[in-house]
FITI-285666 format. One line per 10 residues: their letters; for each residue y, x, z of N, C-alpha, C, O, CB. Coordinates in Angstrom, 2 decimals. Glycine has a CB too. Example, Ala and Ser with C-alpha at 12.3 -4.5 7.8 and 13.67 -1.06 7.14 Angstrom:
! residues 2
as	-5.69 13.19 7.80 -4.50 12.30 7.80 -3.30 13.20 7.80 -3.32 14.24 8.46 -4.47 11.31 9.05; -2.25 12.85 7.08 -1.06 13.67 7.14 0.03 12.90 7.87 1.14 13.41 8.04 -0.60 14.08 5.72
//
This chain:
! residues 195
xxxxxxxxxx	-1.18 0.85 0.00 0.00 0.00 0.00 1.25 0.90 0.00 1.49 1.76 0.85 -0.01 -0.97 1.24; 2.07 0.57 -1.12 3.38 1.42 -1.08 4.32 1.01 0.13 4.48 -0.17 0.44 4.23 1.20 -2.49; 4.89 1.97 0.76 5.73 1.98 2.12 6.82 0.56 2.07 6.92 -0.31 2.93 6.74 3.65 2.22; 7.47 0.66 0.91 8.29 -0.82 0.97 7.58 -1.88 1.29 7.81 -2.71 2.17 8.89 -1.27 -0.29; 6.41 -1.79 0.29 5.60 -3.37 0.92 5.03 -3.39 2.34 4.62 -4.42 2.87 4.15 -3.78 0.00; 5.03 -2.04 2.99 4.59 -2.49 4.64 5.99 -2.29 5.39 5.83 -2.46 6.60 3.20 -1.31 5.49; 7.20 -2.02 5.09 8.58 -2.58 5.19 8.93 -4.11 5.24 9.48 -4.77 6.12 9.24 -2.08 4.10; 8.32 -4.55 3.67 8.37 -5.79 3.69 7.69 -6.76 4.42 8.11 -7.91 4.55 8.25 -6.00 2.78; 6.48 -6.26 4.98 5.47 -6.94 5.88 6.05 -6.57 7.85 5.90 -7.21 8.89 3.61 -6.06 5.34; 6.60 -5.48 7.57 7.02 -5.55 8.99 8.23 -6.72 9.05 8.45 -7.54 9.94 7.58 -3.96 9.54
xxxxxxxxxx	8.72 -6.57 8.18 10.00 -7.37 8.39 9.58 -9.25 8.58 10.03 -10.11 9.33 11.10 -6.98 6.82; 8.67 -9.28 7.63 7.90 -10.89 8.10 7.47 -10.88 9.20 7.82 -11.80 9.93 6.66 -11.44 7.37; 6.87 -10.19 9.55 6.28 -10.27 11.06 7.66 -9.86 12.34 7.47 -10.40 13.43 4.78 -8.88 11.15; 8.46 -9.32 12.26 9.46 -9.65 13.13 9.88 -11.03 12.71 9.57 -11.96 13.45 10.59 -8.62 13.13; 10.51 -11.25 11.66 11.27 -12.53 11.29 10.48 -13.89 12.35 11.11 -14.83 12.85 11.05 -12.82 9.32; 9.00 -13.64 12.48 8.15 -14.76 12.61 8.16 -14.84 14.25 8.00 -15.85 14.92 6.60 -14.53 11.83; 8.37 -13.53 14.71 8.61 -13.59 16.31 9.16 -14.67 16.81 9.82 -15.22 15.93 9.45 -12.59 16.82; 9.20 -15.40 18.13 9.83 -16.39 18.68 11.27 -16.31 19.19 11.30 -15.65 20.22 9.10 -16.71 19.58; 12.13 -16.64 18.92 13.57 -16.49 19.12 14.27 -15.61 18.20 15.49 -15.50 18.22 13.82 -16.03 20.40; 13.54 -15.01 17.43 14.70 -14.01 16.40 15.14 -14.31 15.19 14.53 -14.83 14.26 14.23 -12.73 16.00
xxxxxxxxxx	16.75 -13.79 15.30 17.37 -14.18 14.48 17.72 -13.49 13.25 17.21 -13.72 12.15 18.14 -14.50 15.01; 18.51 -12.74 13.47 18.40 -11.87 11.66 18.15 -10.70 12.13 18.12 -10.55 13.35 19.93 -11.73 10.43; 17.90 -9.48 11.17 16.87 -8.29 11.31 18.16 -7.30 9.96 18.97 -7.54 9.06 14.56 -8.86 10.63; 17.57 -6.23 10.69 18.61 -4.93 9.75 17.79 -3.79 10.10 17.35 -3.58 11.23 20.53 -4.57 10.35; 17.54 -2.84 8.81 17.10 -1.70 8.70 18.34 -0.88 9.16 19.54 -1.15 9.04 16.53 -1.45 7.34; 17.73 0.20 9.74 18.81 1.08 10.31 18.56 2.26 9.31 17.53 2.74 8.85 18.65 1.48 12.05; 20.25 2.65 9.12 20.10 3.53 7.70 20.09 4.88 8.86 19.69 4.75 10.02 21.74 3.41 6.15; 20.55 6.01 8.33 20.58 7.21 8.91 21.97 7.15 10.03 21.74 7.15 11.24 20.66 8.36 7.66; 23.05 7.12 9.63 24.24 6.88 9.96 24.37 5.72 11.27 25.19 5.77 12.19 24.88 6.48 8.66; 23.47 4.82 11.08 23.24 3.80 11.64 22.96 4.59 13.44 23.69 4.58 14.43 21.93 2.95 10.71
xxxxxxxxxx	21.41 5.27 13.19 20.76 5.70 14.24 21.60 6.82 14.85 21.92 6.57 16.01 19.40 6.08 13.87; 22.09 8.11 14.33 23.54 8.29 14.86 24.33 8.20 15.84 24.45 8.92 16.83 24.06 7.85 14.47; 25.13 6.80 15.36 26.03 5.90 16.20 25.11 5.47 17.26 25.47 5.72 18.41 26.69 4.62 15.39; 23.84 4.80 17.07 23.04 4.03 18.42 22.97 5.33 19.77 23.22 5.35 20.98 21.00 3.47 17.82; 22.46 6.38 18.66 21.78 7.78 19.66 23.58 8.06 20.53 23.70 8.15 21.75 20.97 9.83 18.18; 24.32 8.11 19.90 25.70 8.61 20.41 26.15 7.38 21.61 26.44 7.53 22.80 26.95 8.73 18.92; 26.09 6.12 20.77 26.66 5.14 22.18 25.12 5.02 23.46 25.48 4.49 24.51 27.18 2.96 21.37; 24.34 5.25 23.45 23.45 5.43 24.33 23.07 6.79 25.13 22.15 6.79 25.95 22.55 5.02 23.74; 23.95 8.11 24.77 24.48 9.26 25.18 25.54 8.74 26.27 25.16 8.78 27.44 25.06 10.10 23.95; 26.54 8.37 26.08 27.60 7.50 26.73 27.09 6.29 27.60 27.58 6.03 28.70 28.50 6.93 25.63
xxxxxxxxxx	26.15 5.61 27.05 26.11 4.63 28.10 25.08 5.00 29.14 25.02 4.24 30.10 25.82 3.27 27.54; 24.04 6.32 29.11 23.44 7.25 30.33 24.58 7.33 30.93 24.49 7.07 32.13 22.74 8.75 30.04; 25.59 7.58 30.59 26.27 8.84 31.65 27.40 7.41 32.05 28.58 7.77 32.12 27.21 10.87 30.65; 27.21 6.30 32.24 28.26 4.83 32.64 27.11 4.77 34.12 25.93 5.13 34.21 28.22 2.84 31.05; 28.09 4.13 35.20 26.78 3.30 36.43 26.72 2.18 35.82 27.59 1.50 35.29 27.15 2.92 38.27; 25.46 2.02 35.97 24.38 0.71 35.53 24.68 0.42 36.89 24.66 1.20 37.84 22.49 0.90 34.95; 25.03 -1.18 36.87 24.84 -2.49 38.21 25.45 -1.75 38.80 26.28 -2.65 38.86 23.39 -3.09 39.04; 25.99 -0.78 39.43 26.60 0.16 40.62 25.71 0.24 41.04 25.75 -0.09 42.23 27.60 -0.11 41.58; 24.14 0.74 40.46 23.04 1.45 40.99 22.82 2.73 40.70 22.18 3.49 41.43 22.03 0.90 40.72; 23.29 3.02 39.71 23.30 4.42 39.12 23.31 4.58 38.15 23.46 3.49 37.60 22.56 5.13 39.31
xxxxxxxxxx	23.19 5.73 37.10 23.16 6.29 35.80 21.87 5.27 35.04 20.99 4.67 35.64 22.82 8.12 35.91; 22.09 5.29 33.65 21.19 4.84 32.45 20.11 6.24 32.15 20.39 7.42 32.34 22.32 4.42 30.91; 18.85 5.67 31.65 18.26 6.21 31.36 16.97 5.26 29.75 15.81 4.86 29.70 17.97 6.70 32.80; 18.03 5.34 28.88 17.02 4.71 28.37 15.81 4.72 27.11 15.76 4.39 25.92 17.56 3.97 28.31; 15.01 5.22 27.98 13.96 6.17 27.23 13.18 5.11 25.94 12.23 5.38 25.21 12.60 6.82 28.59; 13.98 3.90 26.02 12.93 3.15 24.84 13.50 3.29 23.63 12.80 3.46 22.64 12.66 1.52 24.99; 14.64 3.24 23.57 15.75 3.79 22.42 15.81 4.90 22.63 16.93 4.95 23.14 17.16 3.33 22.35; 15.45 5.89 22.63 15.41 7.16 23.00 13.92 7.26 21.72 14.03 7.60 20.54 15.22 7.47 25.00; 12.85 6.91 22.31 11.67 6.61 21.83 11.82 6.25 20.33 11.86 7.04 19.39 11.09 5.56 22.64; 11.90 4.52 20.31 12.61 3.90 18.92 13.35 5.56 18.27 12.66 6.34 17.62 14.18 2.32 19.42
xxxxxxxxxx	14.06 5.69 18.43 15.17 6.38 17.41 14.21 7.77 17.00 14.75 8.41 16.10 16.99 6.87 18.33; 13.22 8.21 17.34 12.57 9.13 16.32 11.38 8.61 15.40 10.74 9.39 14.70 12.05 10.31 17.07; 11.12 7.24 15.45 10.43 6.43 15.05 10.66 6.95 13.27 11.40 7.93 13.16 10.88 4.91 15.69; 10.04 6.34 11.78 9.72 6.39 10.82 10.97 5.45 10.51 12.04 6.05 10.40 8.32 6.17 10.59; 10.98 4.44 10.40 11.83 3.06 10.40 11.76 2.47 11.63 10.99 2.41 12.59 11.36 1.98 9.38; 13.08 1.95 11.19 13.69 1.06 12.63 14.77 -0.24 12.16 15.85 -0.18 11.58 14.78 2.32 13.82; 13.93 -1.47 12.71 15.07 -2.24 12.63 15.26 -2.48 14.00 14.62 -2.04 14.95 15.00 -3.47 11.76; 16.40 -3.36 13.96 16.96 -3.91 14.66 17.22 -5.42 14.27 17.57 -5.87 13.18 17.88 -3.17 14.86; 16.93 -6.19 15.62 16.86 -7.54 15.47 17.86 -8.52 16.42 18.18 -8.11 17.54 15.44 -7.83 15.69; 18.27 -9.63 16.00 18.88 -10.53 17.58 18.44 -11.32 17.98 18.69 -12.24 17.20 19.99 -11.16 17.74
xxxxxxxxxx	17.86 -11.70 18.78 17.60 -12.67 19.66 18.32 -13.93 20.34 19.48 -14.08 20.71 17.33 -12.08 20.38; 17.44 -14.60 20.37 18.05 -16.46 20.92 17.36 -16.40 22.61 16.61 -15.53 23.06 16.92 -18.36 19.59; 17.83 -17.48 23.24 17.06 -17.80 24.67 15.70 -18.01 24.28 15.07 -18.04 25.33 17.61 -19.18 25.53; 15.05 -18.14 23.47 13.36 -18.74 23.15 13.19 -17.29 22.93 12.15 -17.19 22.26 12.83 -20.05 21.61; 13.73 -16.00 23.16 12.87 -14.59 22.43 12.17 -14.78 24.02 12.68 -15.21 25.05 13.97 -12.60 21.82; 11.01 -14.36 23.79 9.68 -13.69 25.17 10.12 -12.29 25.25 9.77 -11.63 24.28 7.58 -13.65 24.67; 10.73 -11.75 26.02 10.87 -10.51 26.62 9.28 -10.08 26.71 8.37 -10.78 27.16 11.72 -10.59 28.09; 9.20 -9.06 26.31 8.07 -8.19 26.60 7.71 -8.18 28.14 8.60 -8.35 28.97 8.41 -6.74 26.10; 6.11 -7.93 28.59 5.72 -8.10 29.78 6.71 -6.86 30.85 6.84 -5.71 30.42 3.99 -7.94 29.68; 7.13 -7.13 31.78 7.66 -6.37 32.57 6.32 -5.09 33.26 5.11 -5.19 33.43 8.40 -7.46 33.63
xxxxxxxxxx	7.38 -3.87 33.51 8.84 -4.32 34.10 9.44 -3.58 33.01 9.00 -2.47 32.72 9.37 -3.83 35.82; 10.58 -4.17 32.28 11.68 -3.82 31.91 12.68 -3.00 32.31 13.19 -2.24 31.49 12.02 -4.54 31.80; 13.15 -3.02 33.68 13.95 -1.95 34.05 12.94 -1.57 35.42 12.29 -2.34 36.13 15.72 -2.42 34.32; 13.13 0.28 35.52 12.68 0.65 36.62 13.63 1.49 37.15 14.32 2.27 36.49 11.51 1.15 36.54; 13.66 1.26 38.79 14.82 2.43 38.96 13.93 3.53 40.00 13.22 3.31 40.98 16.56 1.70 39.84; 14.21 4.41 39.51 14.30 5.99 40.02 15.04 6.81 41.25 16.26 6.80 41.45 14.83 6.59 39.02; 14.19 7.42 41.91 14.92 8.05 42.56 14.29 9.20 43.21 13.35 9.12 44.00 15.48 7.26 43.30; 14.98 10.46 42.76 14.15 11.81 42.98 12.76 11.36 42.55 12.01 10.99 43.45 14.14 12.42 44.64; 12.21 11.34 41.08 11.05 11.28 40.46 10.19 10.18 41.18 8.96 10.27 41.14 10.43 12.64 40.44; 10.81 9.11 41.86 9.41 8.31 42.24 10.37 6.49 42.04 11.59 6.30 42.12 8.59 8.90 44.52
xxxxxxxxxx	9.65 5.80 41.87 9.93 4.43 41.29 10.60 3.66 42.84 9.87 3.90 43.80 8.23 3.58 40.55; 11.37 3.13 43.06 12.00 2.57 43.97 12.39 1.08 43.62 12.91 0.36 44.48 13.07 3.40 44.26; 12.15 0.64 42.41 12.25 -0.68 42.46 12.63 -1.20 41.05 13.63 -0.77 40.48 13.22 -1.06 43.52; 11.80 -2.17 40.46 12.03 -2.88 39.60 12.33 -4.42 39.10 12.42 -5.34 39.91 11.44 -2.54 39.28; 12.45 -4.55 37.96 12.59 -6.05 37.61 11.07 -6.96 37.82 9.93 -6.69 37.45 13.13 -6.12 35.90; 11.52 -7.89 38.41 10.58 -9.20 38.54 10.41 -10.27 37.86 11.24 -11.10 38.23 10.73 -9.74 39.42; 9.66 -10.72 36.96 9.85 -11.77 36.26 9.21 -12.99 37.14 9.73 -14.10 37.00 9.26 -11.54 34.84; 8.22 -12.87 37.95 7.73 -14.13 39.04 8.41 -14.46 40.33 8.57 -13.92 41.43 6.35 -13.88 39.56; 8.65 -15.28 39.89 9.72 -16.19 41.45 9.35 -16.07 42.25 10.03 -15.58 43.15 9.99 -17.60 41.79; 8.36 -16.34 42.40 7.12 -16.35 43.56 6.88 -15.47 44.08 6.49 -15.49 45.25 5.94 -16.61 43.30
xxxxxxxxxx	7.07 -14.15 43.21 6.79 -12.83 44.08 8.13 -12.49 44.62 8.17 -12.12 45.79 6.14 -11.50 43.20; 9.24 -12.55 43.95 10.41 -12.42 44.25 11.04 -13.05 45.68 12.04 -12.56 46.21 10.94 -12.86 43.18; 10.51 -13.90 46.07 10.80 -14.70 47.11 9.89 -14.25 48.01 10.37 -14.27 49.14 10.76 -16.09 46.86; 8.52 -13.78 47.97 7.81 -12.86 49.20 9.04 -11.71 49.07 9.72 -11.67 50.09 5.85 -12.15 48.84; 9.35 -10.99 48.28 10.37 -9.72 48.15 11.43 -9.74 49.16 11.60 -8.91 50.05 11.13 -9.66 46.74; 12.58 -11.52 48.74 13.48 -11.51 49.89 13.13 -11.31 51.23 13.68 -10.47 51.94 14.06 -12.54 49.93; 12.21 -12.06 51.60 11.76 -12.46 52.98 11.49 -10.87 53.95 11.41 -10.76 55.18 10.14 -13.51 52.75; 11.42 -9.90 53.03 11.04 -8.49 53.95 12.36 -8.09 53.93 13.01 -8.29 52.90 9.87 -7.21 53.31; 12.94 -7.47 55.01 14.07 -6.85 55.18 14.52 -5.55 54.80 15.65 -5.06 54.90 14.21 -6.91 56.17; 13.08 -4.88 54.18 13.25 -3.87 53.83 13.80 -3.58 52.35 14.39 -2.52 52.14 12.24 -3.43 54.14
xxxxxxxxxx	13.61 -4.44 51.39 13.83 -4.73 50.22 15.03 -5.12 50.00 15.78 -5.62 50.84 13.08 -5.48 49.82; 15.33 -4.87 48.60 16.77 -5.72 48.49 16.41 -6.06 47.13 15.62 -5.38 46.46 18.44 -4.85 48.69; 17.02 -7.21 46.67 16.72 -8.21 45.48 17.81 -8.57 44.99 18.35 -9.50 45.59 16.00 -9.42 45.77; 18.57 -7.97 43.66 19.38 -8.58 43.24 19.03 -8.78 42.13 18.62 -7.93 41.35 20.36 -8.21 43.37; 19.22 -10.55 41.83 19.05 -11.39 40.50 17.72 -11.44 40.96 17.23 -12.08 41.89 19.42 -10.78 38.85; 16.92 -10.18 39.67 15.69 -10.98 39.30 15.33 -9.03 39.96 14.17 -8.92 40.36 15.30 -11.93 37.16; 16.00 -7.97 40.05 15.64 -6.41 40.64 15.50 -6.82 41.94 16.16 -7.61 42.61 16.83 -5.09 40.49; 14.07 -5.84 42.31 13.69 -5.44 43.70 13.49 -4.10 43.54 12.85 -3.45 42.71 12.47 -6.13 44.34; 14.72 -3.54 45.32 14.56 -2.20 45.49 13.54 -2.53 46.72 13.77 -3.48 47.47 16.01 -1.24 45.74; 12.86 -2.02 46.81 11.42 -1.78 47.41 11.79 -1.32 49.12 11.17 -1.74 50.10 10.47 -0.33 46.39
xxxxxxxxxx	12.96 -0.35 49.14 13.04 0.03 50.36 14.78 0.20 50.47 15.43 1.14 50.02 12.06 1.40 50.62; 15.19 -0.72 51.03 16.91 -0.82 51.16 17.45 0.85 51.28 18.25 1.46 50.57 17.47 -1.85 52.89; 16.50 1.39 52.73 17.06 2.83 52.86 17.12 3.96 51.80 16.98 5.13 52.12 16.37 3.40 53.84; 17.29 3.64 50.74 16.89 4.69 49.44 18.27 4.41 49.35 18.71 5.47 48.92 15.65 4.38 47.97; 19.70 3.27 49.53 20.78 3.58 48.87 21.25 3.66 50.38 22.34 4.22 50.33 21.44 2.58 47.65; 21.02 3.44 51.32 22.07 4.48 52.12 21.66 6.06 52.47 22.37 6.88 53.06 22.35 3.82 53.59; 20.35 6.24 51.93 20.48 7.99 52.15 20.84 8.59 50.56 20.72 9.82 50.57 18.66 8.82 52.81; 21.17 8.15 49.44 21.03 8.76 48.21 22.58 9.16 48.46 23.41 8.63 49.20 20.49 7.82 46.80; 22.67 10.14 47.69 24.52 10.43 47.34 24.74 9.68 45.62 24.74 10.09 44.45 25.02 12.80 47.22; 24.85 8.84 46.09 25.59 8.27 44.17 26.05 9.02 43.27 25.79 8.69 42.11 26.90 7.42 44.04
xxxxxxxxxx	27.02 10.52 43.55 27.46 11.44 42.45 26.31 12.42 42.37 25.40 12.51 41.55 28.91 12.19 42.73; 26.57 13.04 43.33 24.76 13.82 43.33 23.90 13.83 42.98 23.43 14.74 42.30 24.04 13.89 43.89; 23.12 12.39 43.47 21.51 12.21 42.86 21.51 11.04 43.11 21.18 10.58 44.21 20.17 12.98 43.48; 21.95 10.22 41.90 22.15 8.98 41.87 20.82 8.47 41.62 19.93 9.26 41.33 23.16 8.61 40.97; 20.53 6.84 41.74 19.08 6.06 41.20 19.29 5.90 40.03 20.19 5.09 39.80 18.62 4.65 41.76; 18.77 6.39 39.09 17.98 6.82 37.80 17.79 5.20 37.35 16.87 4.84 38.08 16.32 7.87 38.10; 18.17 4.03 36.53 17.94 3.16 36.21 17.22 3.17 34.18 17.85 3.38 33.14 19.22 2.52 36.76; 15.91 2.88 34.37 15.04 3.69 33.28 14.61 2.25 32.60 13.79 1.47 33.09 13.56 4.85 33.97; 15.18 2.10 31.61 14.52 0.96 30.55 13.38 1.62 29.50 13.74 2.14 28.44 15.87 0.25 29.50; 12.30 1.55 29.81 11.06 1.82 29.23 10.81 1.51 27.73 11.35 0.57 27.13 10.15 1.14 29.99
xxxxxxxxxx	10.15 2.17 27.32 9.94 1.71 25.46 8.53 0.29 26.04 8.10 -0.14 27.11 8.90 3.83 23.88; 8.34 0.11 24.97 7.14 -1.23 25.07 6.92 -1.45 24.07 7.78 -1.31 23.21 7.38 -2.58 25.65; 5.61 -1.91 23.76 4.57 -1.88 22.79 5.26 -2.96 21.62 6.32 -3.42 22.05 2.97 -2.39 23.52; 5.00 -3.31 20.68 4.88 -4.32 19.86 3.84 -4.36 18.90 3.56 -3.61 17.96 5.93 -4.45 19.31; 3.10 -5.87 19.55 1.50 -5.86 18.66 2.44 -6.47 17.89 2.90 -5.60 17.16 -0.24 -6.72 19.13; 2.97 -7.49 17.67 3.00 -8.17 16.00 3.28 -7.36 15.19 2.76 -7.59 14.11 3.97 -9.26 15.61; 4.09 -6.20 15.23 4.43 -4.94 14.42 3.13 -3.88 14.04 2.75 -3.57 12.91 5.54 -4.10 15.33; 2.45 -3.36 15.60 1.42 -2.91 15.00 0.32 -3.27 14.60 -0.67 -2.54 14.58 1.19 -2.31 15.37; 0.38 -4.72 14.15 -0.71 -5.50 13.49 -1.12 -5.43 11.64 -2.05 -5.79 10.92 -0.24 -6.99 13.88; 0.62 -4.53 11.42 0.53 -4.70 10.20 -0.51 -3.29 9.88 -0.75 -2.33 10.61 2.07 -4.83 9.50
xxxxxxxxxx	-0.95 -3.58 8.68 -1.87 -2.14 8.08 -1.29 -1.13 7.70 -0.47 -1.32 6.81 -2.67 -2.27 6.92; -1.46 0.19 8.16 -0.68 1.33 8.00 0.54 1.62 8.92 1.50 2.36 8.73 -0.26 1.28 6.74; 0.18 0.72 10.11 1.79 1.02 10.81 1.23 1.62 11.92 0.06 1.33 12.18 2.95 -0.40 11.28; 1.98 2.63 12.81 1.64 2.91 14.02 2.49 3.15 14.76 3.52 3.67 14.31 0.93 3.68 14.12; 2.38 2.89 16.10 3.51 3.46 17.10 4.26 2.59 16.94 5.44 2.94 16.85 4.21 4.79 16.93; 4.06 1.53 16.86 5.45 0.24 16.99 5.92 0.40 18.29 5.31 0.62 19.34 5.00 -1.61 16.85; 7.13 0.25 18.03 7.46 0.42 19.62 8.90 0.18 20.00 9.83 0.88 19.61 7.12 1.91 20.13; 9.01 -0.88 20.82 10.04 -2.20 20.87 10.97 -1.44 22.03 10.48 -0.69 22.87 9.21 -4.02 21.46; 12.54 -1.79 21.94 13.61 -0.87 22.92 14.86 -2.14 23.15 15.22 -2.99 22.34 14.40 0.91 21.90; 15.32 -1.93 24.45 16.23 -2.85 24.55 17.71 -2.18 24.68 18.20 -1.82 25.75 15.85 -3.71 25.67
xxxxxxxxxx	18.34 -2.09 23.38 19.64 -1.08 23.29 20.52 -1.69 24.26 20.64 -2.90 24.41 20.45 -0.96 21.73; 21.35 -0.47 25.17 22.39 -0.76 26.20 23.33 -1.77 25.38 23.06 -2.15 24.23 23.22 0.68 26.79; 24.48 -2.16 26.12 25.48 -2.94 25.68 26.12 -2.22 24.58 26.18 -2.72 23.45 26.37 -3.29 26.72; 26.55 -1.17 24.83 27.37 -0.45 23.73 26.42 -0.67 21.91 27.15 -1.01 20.98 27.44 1.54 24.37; 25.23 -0.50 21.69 24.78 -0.91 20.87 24.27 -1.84 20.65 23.80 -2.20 19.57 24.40 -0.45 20.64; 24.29 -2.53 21.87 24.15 -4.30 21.05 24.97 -4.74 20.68 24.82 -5.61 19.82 23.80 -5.50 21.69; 26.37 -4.36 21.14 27.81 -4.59 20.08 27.84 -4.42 18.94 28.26 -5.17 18.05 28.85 -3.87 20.23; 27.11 -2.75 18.85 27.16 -2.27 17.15 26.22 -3.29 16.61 26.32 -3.95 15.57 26.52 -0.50 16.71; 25.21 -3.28 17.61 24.15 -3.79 15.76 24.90 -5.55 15.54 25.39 -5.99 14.50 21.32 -4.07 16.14; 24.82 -5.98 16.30 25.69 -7.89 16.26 26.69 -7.66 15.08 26.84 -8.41 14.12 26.95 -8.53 18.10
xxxxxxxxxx	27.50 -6.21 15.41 28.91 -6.12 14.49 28.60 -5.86 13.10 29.33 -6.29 12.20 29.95 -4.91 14.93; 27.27 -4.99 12.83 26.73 -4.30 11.70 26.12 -5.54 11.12 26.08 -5.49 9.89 25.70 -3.01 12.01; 25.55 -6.85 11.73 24.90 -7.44 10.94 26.41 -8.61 11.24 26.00 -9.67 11.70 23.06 -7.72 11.29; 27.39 -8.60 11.13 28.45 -9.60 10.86 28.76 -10.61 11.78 29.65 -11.41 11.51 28.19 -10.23 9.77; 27.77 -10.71 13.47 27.58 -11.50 13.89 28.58 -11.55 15.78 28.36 -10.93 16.83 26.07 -11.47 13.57; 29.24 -12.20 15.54 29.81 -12.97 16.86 28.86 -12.34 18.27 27.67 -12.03 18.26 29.53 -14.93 16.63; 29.73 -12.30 19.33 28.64 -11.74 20.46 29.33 -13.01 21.42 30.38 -13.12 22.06 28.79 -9.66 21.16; 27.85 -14.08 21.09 27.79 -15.33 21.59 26.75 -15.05 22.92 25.92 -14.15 22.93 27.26 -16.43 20.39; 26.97 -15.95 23.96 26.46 -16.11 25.05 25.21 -16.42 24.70 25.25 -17.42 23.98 27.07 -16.93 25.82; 23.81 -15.94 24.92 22.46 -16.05 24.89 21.86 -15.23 24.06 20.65 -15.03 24.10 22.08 -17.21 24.64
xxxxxxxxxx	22.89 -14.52 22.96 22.22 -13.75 21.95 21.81 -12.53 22.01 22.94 -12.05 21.96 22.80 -13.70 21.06; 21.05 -11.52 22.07 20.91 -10.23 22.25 20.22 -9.49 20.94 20.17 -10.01 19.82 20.15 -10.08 23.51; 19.78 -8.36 21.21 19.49 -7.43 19.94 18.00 -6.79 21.00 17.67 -6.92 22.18 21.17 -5.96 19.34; 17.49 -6.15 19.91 16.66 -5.30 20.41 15.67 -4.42 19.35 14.96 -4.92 18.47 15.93 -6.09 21.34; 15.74 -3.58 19.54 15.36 -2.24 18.63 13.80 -2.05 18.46 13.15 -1.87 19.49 15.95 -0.79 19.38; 13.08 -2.08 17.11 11.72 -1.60 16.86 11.45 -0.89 15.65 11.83 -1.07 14.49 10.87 -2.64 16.87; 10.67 0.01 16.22 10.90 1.27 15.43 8.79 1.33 15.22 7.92 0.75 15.86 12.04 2.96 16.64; 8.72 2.32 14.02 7.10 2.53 13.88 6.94 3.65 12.50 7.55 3.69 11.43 6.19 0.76 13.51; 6.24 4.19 12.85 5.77 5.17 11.71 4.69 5.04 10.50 3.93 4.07 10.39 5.29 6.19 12.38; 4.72 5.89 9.80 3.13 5.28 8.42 2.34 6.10 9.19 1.39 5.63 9.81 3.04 5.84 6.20
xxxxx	2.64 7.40 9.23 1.69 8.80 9.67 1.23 8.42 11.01 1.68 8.68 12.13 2.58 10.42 9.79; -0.04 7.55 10.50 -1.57 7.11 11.53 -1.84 8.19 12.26 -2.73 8.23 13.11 -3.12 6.77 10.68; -0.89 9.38 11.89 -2.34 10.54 12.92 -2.77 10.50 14.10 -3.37 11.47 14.56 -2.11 11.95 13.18; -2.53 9.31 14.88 -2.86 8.83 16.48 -4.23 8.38 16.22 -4.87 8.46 17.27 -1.82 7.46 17.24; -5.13 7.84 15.02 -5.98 7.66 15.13 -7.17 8.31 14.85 -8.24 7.77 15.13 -5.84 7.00 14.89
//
């Protein structure tokens, strides 16, 4: 199969995802700008928890091809956890997608829960120094089967770009930055040699 036609087949199979809205190949120039505003948005405090770290666009961006897509309230976020935060190399607390667990979470005093994040042990932000050795807030790369379902693709692998490039890509594909809409980055290679 010539590379456009499994271009063209990735691109049906995002299109077909649940909640997504329009889709853009990222040219050279493109990835660039993403790698540069996600340079900048590491070094911004995330939540006033600490520095960005986001290794899924990080990931995505040495990928073969990469689009980029937007999303409606009906997109399924990939299985968590989505954000993990860090601190001196060990995991201190992440996103929750079950209520249920989230609400055993409040009830311990040791924890702290904001929104839908649990820090695991409150005392991690009154002994950390914030300029020093701030908590490491790490958005993970994550799999995408509908992508690597197609034949000849490998390493699909789905990223949730900081704010600064969900501006760009919304702006690059002409589109308004409406309340519910988001973007999110998937990238995949031809060169199978993983198998």
């Amino acid at each position: 199969m010539q590379r456009e036609d499994i271009i063209e087949q990735v691109s049906c199979s995002i299109k077909n995802m649940k909640g997504v809205g329009d889709t853009l190949i990222l040219t050279e120039e493109d990835r660039e700008t993403i790698r540069e505003l996600e340079k900048k948005a590491d070094e911004m405090t995330l939540m006033g928890l600490g520095r960005g770290d986001n290794k899924g666009v990080k990931q995505v961006l040495k990928n073969d091809v990469i689009f980029a897509f937007t999303t409606n309230m009906d997109f399924e976020w990939p299985e968590g956890p989505n954000v993990i935060l860090m601190h001196e190399g060990c995991v201190v607390g992440e996103d929750i997608a079950d209520e249920k667990k989230l609400e055993e979470y409040k009830c311990c005093k040791t924890n702290l829960v904001i929104g839908n994040i649990v820090i695991y042990d409150v005392g991690v932000l009154k002994r950390m120094d914030a300029k020093k050795n701030p908590l490491i807030v790490v958005l993970p790369p994550k799999p995408c089967s509908e992508v690597d379902e197609v034949p000849q693709v490998c390493n699909a692998t789905l990223a949730s770009p900081s704010p600064p490039s969900d501006e760009y890509i919304k702006e690059r594909l002409g589109l308004e930055n409406i309340h519910g809409t988001g973007s999110f980055l998937v990238g995949f290679d031809f060169d199978c040699s993983c198998n």
